[in-house]
C-alpha positions as CSV (number, residue, x, y, z in Angstrom):
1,X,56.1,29.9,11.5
2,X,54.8,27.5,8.8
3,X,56.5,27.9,5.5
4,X,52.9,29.1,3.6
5,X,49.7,30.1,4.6
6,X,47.3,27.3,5.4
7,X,44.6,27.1,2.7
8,X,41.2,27.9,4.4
9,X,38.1,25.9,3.5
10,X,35.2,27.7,1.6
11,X,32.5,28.7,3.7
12,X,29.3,26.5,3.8
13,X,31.8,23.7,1.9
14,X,31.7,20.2,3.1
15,X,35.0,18.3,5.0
16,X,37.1,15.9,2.6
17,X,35.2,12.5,2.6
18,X,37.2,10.1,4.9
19,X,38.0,6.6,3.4
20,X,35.8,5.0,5.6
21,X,33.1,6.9,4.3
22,X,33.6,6.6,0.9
23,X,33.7,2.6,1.5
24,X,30.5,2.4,3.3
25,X,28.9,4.2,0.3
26,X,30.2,1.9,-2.2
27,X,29.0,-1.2,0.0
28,X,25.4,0.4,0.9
29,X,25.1,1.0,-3.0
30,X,25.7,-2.7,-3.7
31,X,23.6,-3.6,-1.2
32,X,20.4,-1.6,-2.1
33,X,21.3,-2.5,-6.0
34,X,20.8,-6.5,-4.4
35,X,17.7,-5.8,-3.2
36,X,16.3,-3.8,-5.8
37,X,17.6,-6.9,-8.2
38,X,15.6,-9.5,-6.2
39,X,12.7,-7.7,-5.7
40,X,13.0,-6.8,-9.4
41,X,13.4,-9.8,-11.3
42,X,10.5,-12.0,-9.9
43,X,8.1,-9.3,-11.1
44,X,9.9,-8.9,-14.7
45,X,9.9,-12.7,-14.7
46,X,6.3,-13.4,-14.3
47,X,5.8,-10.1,-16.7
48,X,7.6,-11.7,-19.4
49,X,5.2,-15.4,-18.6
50,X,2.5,-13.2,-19.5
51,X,3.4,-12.3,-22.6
52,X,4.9,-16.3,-23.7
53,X,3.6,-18.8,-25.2
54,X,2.3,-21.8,-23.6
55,X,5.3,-24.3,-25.5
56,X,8.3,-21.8,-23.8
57,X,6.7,-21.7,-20.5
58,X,6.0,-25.2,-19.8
59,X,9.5,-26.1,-21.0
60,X,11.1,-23.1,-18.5
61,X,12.6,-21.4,-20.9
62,X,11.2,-17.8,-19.8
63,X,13.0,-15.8,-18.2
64,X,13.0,-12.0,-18.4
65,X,11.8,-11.6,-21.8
66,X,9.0,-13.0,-23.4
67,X,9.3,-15.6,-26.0
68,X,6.6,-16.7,-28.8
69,X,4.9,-13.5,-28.0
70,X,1.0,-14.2,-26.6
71,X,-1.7,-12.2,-25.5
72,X,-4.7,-14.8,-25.5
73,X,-5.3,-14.8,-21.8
74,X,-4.8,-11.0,-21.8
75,X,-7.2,-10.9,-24.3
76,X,-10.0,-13.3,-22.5
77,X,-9.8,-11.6,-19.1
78,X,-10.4,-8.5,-20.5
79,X,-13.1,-9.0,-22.8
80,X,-15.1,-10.4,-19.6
81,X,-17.7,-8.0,-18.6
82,X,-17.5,-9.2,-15.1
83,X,-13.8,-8.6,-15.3
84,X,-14.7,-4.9,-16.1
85,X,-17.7,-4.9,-13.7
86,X,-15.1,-6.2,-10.5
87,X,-12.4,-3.5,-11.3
88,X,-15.0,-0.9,-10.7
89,X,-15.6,-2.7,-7.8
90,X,-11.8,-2.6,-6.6
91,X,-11.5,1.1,-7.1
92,X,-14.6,2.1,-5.1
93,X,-14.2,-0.1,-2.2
94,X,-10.1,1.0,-2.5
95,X,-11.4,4.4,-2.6
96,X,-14.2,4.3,0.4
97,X,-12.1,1.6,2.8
98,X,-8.9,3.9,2.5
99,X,-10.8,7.5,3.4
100,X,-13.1,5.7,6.2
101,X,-9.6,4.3,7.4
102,X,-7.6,7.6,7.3
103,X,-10.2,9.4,8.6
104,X,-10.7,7.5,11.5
105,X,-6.8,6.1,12.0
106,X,-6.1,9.9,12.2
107,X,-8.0,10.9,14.4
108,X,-7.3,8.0,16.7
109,X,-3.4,8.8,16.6
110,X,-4.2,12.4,17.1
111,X,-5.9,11.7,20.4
112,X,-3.1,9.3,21.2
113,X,-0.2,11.8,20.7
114,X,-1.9,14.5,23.5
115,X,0.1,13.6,26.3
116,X,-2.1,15.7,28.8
117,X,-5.2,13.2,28.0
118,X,-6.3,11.4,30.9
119,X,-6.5,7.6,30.3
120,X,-4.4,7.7,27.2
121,X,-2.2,4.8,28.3
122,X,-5.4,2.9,28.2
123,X,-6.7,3.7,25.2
124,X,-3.2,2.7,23.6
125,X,-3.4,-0.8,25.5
126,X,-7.0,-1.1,24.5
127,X,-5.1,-0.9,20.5
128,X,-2.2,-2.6,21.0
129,X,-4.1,-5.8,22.8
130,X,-5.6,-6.2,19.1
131,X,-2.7,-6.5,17.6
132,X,-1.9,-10.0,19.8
133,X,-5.9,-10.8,19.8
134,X,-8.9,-11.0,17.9
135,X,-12.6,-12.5,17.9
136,X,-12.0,-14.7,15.2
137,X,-13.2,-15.3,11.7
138,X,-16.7,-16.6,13.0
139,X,-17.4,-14.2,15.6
140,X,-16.7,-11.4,12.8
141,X,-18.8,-13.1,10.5
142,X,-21.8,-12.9,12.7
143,X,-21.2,-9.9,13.7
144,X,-21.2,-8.3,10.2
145,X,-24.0,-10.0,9.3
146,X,-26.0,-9.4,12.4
147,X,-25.0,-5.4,11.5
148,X,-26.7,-6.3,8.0
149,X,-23.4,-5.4,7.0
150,X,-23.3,-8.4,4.1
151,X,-23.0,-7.2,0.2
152,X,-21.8,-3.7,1.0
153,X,-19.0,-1.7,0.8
154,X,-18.9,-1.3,4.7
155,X,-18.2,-5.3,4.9
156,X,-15.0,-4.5,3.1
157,X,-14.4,-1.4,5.1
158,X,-15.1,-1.2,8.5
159,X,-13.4,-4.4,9.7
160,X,-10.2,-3.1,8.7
161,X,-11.0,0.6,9.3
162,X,-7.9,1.0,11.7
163,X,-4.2,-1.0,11.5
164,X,-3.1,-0.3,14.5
165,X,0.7,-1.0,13.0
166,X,-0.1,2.1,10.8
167,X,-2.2,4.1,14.2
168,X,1.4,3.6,15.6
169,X,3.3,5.1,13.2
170,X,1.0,8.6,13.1
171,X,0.8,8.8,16.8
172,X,4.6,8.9,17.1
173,X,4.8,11.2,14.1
174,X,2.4,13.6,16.1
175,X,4.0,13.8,19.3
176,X,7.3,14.6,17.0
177,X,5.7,17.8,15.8
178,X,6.5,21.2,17.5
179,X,4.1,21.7,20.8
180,X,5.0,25.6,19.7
181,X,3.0,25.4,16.8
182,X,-0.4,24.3,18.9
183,X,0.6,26.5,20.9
184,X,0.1,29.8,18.7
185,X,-2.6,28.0,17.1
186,X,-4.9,28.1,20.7
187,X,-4.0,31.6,21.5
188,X,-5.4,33.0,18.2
189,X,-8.4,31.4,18.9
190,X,-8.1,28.3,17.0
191,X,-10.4,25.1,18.9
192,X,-8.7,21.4,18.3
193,X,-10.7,20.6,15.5
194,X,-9.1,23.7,13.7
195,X,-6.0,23.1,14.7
196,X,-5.9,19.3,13.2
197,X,-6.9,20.8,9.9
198,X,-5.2,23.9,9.4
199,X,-2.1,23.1,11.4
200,X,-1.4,19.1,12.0
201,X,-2.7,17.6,8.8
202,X,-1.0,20.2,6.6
203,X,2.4,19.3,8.2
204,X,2.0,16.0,7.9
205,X,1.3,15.5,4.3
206,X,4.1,12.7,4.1
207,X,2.9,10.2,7.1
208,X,-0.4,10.8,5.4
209,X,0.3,10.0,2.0
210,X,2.6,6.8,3.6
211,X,-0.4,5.7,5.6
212,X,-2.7,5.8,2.6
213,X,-1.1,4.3,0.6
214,X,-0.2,1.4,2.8
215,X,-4.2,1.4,3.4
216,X,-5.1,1.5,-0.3
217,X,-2.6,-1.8,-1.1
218,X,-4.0,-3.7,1.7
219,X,-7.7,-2.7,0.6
220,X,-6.9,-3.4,-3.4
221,X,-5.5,-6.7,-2.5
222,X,-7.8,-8.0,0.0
223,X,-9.9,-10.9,-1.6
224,X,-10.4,-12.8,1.9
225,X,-13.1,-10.3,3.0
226,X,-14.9,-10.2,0.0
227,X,-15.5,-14.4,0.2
228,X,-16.4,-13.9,3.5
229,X,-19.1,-10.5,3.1
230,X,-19.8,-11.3,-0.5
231,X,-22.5,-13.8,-2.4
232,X,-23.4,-11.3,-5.2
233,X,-20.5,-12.2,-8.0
234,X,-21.6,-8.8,-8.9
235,X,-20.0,-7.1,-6.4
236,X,-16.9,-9.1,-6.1
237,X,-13.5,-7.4,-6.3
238,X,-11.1,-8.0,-9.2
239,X,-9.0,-9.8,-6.7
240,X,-11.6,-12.4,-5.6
241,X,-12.4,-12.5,-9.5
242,X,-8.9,-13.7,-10.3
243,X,-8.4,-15.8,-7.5
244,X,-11.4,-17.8,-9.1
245,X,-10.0,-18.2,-12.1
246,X,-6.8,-19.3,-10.6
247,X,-8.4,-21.5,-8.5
248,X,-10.1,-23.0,-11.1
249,X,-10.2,-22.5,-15.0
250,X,-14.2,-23.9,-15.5
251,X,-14.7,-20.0,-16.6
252,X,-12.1,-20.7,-19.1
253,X,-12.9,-23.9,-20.7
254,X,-16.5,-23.4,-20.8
255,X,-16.4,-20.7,-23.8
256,X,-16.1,-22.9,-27.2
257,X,-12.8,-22.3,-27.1
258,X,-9.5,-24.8,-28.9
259,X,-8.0,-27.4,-26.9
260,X,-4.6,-25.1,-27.4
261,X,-5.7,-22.0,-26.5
262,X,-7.1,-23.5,-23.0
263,X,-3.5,-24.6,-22.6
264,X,-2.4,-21.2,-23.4
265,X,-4.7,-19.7,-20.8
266,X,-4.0,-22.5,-18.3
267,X,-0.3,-22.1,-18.8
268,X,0.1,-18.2,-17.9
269,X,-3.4,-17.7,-16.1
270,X,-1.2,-16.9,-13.1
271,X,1.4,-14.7,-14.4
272,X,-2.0,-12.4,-16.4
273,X,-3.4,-12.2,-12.9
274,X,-0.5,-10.5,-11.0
275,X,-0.1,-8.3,-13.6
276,X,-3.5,-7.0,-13.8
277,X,-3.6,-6.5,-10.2
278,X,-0.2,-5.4,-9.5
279,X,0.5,-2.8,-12.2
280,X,-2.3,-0.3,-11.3
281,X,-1.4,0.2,-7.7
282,X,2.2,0.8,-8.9
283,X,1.0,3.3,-11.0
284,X,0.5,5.2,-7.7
285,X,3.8,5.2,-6.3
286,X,5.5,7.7,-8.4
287,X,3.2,10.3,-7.6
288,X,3.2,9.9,-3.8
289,X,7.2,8.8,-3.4
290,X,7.9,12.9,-3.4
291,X,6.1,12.7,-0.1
292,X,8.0,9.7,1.4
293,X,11.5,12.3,1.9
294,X,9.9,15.8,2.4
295,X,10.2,17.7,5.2
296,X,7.7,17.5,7.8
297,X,7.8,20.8,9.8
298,X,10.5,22.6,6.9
299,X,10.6,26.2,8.0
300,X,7.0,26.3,10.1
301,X,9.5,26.9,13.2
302,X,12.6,29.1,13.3
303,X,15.4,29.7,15.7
């Protein structure tokens, strides 16, 4: 007989943490901290450029706080009209390219993810065989202009309407959902139109949000299509706008301005134009990252 009574373990309490455990924690925190660190710093870096003065930056002194404090190339981008006029731009085609690509990458990967479909192993050759080939930038430029296609939204769209890396990802996230729940759905009377709505895309708020969001950066970053679809400056995208700018500073020394504050533009131009177009599609991740680790089917079925 033992000497006491063994001590029993609280229901619903966890085991003890081996040692082994508790190491791997410790060395998966330093790890992510690593990344997080150099994925990090580059961005505060060039943040802190933005802010510096022209004499700190050319002498490398920046690092991840600003120093002689500036805002004069803040201040001339944004008191560009056009600068104003090519934001707009960014947000609608952002807004337009991402629903046209959800809607239409959705219900792709919907289709895909019905086993019972007859020539479904085609259909998913027919997209993976565009991941490996393409026509081209010129036959896609005559193409799109042949679809008068050229100074719209639906140049910046439609040739990128469906990733087929992102197609992937929802038709596997599909076929991962309960067959039960379809099931119910057809026997109260529900047709497969219903049943995506009310039933699929309701469970599968975070691939959605994921998707979209991968969309909507690729769409707000993309200048290439614009220089391609676009010869109205007027309906250029911030993106392109910068680029320009970048690429050249003509817009910058043409304007009566000092010899100094040219170099004060020149010197941070790059830094200014990172910021502006990074920091608003940031903005967005706080408010879809609650999606990114929810449950996809939490208590829809039981037992």
């Amino acid at each position: 007989m033992p000497a006491g009574p063994a001590k029993k373990r609280k229901a619903g309490a966890w085991p003890p943490r081996s040692r082994g455990y508790k190491v791997f924690r410790v060395v998966n925190a330093i790890i992510l901290i690593l990344v997080v660190l150099a994925v990090l710093l580059p961005f505060l870096n060039l943040l802190a450029q933005s802010f510096s003065s022209e004499t700190y930056i050319t002498r490398g002194s920046v690092s991840l706080w600003p120093k002689g404090f500036n805002v004069t190339t803040y201040e001339h981008v944004m008191s560009d009209p056009q600068f104003w006029e090519n934001y707009r731009n960014t947000v609608l085609y952002t807004a337009c390219s991402t629903a046209v690509a959800m809607v239409l990458t959705t219900c792709y990967a919907y289709v895909l993810s019905r086993k019972q479909l007859r020539g479904r192993k085609v259909l998913i050759g027919i997209a993976i065989v565009t991941m490996f080939f393409n026509g081209g930038i010129i036959p896609n430029y005559i193409l799109v202009s042949s679809l008068h296609l050229r100074d719209t939204v639906w140049a910046y769209a439609l040739p990128n309407a469906i990733v087929v890396f992102n197609l992937l990802i929802m038709k596997t996230f599909f076929e991962h959902l309960p067959t039960e729940l379809e099931e119910a759905a057809a026997i109260d009377g529900l047709n497969t139109y219903r049943t995506l709505w009310r039933i699929v895309l309701p469970l599968s708020k975070a691939v959605l949000a994921t998707i979209a969001l991968f969309y909507a950066v690729m769409f707000w970053n993309d200048w290439f299509s614009a220089l391609l679809y676009m010869d109205n400056q007027g309906l250029y995208p911030v993106s392109l706008y910068l680029e320009n700018i970048v690429d050249s500073l003509s817009s910058v020394s043409n304007i009566g301005q000092s010899s100094d504050t040219q170099l004060q533009i020149a010197a941070n131009i790059q830094a200014v134009t990172v910021v502006l177009v990074a920091v608003p599609i940031l903005c967005v991740y706080p408010f879809i990252q609650r999606y990114f680790v929810s449950g996809v089917t939490l208590g829809a079925v039981k037992g």
